[in-house]
C-alpha positions as CSV (number, residue, x, y, z in Angstrom):
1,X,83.0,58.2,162.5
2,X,80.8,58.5,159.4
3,X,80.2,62.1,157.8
4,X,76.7,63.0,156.7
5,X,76.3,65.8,154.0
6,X,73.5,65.6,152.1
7,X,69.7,66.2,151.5
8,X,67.8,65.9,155.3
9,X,67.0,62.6,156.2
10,X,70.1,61.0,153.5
11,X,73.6,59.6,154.5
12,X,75.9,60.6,151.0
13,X,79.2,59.0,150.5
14,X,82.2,61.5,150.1
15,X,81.4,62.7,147.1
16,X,84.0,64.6,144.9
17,X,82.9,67.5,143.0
18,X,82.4,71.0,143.4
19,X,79.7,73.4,143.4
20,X,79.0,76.7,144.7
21,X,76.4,79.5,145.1
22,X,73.2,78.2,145.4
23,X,72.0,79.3,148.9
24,X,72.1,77.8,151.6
25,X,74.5,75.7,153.8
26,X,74.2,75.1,157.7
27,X,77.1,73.6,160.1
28,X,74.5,72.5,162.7
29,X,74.9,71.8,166.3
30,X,78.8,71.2,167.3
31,X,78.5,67.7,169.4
32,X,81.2,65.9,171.0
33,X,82.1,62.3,169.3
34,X,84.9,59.6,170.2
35,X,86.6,61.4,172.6
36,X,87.1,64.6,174.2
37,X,89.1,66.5,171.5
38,X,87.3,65.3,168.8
39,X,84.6,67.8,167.8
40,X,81.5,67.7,165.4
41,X,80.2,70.8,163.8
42,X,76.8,71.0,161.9
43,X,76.3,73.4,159.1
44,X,73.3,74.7,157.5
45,X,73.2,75.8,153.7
46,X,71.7,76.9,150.9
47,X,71.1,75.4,147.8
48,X,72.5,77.0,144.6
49,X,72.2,74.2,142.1
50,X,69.3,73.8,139.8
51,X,69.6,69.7,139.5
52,X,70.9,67.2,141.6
53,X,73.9,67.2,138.7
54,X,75.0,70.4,140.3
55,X,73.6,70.7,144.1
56,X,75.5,72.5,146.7
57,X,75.6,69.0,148.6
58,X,78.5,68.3,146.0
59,X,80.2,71.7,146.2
60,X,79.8,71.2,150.2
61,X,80.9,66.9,150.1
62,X,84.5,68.1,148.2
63,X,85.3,71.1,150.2
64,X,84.4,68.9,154.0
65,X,86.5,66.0,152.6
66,X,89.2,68.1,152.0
67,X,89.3,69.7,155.2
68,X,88.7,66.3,157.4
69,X,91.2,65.1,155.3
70,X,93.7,67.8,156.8
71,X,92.1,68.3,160.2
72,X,91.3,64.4,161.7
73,X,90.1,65.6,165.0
74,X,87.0,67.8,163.2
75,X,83.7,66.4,161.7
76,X,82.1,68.8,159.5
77,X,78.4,67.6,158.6
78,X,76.7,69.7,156.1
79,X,72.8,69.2,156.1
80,X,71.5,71.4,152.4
81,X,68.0,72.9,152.0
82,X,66.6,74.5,149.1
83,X,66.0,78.6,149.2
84,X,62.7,78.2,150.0
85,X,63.2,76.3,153.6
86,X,66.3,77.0,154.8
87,X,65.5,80.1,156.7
88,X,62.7,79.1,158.1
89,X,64.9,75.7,159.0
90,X,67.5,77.7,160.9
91,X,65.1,79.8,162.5
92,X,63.1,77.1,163.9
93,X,66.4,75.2,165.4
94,X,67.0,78.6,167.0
95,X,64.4,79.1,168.8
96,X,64.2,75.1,169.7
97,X,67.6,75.9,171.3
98,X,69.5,74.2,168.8
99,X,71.1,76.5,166.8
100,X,73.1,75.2,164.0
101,X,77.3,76.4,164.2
102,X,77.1,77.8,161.2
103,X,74.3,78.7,159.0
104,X,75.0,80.0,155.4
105,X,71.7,81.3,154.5
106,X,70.0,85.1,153.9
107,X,70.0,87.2,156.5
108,X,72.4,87.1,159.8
109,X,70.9,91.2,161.0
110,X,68.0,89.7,163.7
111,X,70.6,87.1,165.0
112,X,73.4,89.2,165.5
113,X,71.1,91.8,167.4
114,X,70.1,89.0,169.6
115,X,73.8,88.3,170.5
116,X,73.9,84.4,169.2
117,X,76.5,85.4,166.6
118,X,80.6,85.3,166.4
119,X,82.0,88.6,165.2
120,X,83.8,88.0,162.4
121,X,87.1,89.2,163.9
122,X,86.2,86.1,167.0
123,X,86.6,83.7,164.2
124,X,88.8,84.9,160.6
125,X,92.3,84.9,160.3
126,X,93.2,89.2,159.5
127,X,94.2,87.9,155.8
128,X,91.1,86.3,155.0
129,X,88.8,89.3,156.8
130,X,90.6,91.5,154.9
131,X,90.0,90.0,151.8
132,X,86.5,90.6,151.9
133,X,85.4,92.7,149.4
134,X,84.8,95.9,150.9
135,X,81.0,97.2,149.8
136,X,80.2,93.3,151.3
137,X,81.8,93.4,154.0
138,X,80.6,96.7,155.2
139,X,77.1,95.0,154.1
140,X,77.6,92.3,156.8
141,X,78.0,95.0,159.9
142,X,75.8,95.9,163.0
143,X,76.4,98.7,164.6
144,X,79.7,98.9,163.2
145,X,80.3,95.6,163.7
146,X,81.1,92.6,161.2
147,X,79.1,89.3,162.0
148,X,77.7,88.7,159.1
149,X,80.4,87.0,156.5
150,X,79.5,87.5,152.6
151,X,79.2,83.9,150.8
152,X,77.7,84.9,147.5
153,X,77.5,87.5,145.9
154,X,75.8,89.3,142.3
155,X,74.8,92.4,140.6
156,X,72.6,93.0,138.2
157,X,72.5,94.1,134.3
158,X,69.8,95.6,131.5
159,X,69.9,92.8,129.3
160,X,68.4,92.9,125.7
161,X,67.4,90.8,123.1
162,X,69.4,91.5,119.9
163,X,67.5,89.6,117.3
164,X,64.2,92.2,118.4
165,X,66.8,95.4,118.8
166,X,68.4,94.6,115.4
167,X,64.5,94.3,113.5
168,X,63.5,97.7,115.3
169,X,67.1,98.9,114.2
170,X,67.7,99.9,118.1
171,X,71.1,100.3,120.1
172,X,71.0,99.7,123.9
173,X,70.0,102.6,126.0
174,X,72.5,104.5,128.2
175,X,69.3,106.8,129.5
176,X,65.9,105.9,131.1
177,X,64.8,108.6,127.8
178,X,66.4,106.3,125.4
179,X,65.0,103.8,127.0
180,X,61.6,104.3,126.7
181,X,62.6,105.2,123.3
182,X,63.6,102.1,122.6
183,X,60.5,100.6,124.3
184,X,58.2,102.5,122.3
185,X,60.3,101.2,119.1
186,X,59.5,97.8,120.4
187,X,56.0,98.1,121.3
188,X,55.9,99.2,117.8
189,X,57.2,95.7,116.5
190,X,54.4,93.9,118.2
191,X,57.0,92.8,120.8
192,X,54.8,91.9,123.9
193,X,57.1,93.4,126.6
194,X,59.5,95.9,125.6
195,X,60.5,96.6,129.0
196,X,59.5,93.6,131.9
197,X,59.3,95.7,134.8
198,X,58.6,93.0,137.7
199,X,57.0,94.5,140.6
200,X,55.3,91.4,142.0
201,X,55.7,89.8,145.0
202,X,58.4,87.6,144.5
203,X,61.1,90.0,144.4
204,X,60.1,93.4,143.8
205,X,62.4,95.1,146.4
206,X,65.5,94.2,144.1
207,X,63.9,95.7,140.6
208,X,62.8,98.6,143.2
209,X,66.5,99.2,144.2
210,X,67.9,98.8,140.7
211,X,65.4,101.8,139.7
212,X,66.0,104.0,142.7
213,X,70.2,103.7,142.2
214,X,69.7,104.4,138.9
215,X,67.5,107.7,139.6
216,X,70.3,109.0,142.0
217,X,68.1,107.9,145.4
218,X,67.8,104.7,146.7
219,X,66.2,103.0,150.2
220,X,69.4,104.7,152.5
221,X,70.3,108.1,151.3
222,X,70.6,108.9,154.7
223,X,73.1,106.3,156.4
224,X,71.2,106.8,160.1
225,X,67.4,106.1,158.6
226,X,65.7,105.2,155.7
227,X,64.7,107.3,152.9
228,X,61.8,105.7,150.6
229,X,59.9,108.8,150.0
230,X,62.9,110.6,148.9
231,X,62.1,112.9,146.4
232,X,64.5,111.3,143.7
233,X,62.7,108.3,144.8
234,X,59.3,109.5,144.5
235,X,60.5,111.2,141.3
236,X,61.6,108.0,139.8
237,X,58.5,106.0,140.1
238,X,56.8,108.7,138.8
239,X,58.5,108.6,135.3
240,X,57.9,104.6,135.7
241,X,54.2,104.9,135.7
242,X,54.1,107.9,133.2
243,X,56.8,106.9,130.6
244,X,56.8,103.3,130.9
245,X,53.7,101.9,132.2
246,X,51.4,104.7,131.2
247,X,52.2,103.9,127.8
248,X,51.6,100.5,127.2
249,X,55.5,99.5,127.3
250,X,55.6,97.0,129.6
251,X,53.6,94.7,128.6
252,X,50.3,92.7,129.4
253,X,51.0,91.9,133.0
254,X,50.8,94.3,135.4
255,X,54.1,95.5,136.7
256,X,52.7,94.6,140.3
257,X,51.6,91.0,139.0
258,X,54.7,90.0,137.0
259,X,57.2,88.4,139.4
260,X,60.6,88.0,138.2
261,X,60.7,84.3,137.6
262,X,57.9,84.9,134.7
263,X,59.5,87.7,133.6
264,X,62.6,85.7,133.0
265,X,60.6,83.0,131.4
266,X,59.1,85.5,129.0
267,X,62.8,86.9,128.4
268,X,63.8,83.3,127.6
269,X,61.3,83.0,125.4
270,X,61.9,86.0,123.1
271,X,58.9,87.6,124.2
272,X,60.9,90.5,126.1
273,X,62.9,93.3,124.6
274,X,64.8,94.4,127.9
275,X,64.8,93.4,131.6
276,X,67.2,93.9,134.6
277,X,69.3,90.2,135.4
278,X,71.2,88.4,137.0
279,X,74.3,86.2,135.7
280,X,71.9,83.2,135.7
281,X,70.1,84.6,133.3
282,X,72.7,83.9,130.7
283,X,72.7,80.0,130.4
284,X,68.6,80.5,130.6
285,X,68.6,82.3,127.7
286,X,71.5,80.9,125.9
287,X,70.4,77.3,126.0
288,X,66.6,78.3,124.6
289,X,68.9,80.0,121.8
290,X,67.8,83.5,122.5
291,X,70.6,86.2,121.5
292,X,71.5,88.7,124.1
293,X,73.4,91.6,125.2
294,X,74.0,93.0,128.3
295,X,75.0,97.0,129.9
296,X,75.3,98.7,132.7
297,X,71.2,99.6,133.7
298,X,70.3,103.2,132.0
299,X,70.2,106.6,134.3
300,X,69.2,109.8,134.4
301,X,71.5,111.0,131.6
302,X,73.9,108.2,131.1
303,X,74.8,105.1,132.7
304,X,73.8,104.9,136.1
305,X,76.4,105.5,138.7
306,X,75.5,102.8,141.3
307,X,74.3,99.6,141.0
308,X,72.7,96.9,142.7
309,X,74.5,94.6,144.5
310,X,73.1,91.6,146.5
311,X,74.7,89.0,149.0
312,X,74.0,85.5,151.1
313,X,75.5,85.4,154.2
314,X,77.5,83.0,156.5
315,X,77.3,83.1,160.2
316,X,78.4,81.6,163.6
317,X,76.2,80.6,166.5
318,X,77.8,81.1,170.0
319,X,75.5,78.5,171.7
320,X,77.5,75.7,170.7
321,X,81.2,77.2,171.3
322,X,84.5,75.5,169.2
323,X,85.2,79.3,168.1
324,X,89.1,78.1,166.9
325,X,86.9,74.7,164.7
326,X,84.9,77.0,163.3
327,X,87.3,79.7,162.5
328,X,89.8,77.3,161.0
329,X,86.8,75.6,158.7
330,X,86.2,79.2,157.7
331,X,89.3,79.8,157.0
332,X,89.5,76.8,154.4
333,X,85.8,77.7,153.6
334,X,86.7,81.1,152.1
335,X,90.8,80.1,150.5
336,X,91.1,81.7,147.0
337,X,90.5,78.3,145.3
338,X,87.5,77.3,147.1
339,X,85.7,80.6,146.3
340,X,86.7,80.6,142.7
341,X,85.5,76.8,142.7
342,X,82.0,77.6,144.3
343,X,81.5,81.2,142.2
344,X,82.1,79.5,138.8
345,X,80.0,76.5,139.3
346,X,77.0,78.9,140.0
347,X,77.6,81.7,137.8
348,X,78.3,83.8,141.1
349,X,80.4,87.1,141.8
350,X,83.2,86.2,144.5
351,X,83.2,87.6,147.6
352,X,86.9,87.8,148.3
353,X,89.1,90.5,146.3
354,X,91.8,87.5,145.6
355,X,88.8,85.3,144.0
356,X,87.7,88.5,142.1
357,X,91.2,89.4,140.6
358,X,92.0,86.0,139.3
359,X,88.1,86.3,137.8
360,X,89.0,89.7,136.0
361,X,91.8,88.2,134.4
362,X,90.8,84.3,133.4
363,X,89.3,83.8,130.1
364,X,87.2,81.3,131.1
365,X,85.4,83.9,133.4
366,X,84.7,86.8,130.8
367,X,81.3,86.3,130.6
368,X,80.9,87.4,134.5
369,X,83.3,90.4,133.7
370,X,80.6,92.6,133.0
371,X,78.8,91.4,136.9
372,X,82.4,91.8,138.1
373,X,83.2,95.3,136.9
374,X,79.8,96.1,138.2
375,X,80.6,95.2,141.8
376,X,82.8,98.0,142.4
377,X,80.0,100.2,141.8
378,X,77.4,98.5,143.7
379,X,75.2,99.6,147.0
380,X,73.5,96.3,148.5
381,X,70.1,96.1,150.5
382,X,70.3,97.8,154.2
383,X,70.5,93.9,155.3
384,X,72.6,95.3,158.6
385,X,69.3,96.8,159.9
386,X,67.2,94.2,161.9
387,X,64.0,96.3,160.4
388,X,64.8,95.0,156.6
389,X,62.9,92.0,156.6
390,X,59.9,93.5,157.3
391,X,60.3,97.0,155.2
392,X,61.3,94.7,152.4
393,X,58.3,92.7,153.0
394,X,55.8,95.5,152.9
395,X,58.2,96.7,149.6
396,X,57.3,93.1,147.8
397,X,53.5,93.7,149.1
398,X,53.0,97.7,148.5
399,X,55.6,99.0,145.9
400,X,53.0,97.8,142.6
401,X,50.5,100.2,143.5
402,X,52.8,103.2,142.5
403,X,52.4,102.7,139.1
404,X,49.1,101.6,139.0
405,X,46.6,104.3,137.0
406,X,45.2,105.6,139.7
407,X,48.3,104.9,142.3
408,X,50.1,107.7,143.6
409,X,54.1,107.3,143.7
410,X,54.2,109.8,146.7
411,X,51.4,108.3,148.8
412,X,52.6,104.7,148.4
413,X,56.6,105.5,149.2
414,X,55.6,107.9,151.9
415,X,53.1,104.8,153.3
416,X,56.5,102.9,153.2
417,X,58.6,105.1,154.9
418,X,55.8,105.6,157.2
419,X,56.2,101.3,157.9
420,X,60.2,101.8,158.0
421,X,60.1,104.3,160.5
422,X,57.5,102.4,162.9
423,X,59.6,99.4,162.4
424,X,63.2,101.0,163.1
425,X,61.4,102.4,166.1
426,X,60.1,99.3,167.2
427,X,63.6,97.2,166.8
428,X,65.7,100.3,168.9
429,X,67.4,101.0,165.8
């Protein structure tokens, strides 16, 4: 019986080596082979590496070689699609009828309303469910219900660029006013984005959520419904386009143009004074030589109490059955040592509170302390709520507009609340 884990369409030797939190792994189709009692399960997955030097293939090849190794009667093959497929790939063997066993990709919310999903509690051991971290875990319920199993996990900073801060003689801000303070002081310098404020398309709902936590709203005030056009929300983006972009402070782009790739690149290339990350953002900047610091994203009138957290998500497919397979592989999937493995090798936050304690305390892990301590504090997207892909579609499409010089912050979040209430209606939520 040969195992295949690799890159669609290749056959990869067992392959030692580990990596971890790219985005997107699938256990496909569970098959019978040689036997009655032998069973094969397919996973789907993500892609977290950046080169074939550190694809997920090689995180997923050590971890399936392991657990064949222990478990002769199993045949774990691992098919890996970059971020920008692998959805799309596991929806499309869905609605075929061939639903992958597992599928470690973005969402879980539509197929767990749909009833193709395990519940967590079908498949995990009660140590290893419990060991979830609790704000993700919660994050991966319907209903009340957990099927959606955290994989990956990160949070997100205000980094800065030193070398500029130290010539305009700044410290980091703790408040949005000494922020656009600090901005100004930049601007001032000739620095061409004091603050990148990316509001394009590519991922404008996260930079939305950072700012709305950080002005006390956010998109679920109200756990039953959404709350876009809160008035701390509609208050928030109002300072955006007066104090920020009304003034010239961040930068030639238009917020609702700049998309967070370029506004990394920028960052990376000492043309921006501050900008919200993500832990990958460190080795970006660090190997183009750019000095950096990092703190907790500025509020109202300190440090902002919440932050932004975000997750990936592993899940079970009913069709194919082998509930006790694929609950034992999970259990392996998510031991202490195989998280810490896959979280370090991708700069990610671990999902598991055992992973995150060992993480705290290692040395070798101090540069994600400042992610880590973060994740406590964090509030994720409302991914449990089958309406989210399409409100955070219309957020990546709409939300620009608001600080635009003749865009209205009320009349574009109440348009999206107006589009999240339709929606909810529309899914039965």
């Amino acid at each position: 019986m040969q195992r295949r884990t690799g890159k669609p369409g290749t056959i990869a030797g067992t392959v030692a080596g580990v990596s971890a939190l790219g985005m997107a792994a699938v256990l496909a189709g569970c098959g019978l082979t040689s036997g009655s009692d032998h069973v094969t399960l397919h996973l789907v997955a993500a892609d977290y590496g950046d080169s074939a030097a550190n694809s997920s293939e090689k995180y997923w090849d050590a971890v399936v070689k392991a657990y064949e190794k222990q478990h002769p009667d199993v045949t774990v093959e691992v098919t890996v699609y970059s971020w920008n497929d692998v959805d799309a790939k596991v929806k499309e063997r869905v609605a075929a009828g061939d639903p992958p066993d597992l599928a470690q990709i973005g969402a879980y919310a539509d197929y767990a309303a749909d009833d193709q999903l395990y519940k967590a509690g079908e498949l995990l051991s009660i140590p290893v469910q419990a060991d979830f971290v609790s704000q993700l875990a919660d994050a991966g319920k319907v209903r009340g219900v957990q099927y959606g199993m955290p994989f990956a996990s990160s949070t997100r900073l205000l980094f800065y660029n030193k070398t500029l801060f130290a010539k305009a003689g700044l410290t980091p801000p703790t408040t949005w006013e000494e922020l656009a303070a600090d901005a100004a002081a930049l601007k001032q310098n000739g620095v061409k984005y004091p603050y990148a404020l990316p509001l394009g398309p590519e991922e404008a709902q996260a930079e939305t959520l950072q700012w709305l936590l950080s002005g006390n709203g956010g998109y679920n005030q109200n756990v039953s419904s959404y709350s876009i056009d809160s008035t701390e929300n509609v208050d928030t983006f109002g300072w955006l386009k007066n104090e920020l972009v009304g003034k010239g402070l961040t930068g030639p782009v238009a917020p609702g143009e700049l998309n967070r790739a370029d506004a990394f690149a920028a960052f990376t290339d000492g043309e921006v004074g501050m900008l919200n990350g993500h832990p990958s953002l460190m080795k970006a900047a660090a190997k183009k030589g750019v000095k950096f610091g990092m703190v907790p994203m500025p509020g109202l009138d300190g440090p902002a109490k919440v932050s932004m957290g975000v997750a990936d998500w592993m899940m079970a497919f009913r069709e194919n059955g082998h509930a006790r397979q694929i609950g034992d592989f999970l259990n392996f999937v998510y031991s202490k040592e195989n998280v810490l493995a896959f979280s370090r090798e991708y700069d990610l936050l671990p999902v598991t509170n055992s992973a995150s304690q060992v993480m705290s305390a290692a040395e070798e892990d101090a540069d994600l302390r400042p992610f880590l301590q973060q994740l406590a504090l964090s509030e994720t997207y409302p991914v449990g709520r089958t309406s989210w892909a399409q409100v955070s579609a219309e957020i990546k499409k709409e939300i620009g507009r608001a600080v635009t010089p003749n865009g209205s912050p009320a009349t574009v979040l109440g348009d999206l609340q107006e589009t999240a209430s339709r929606v909810e209606n529309e899914t039965g939520e």
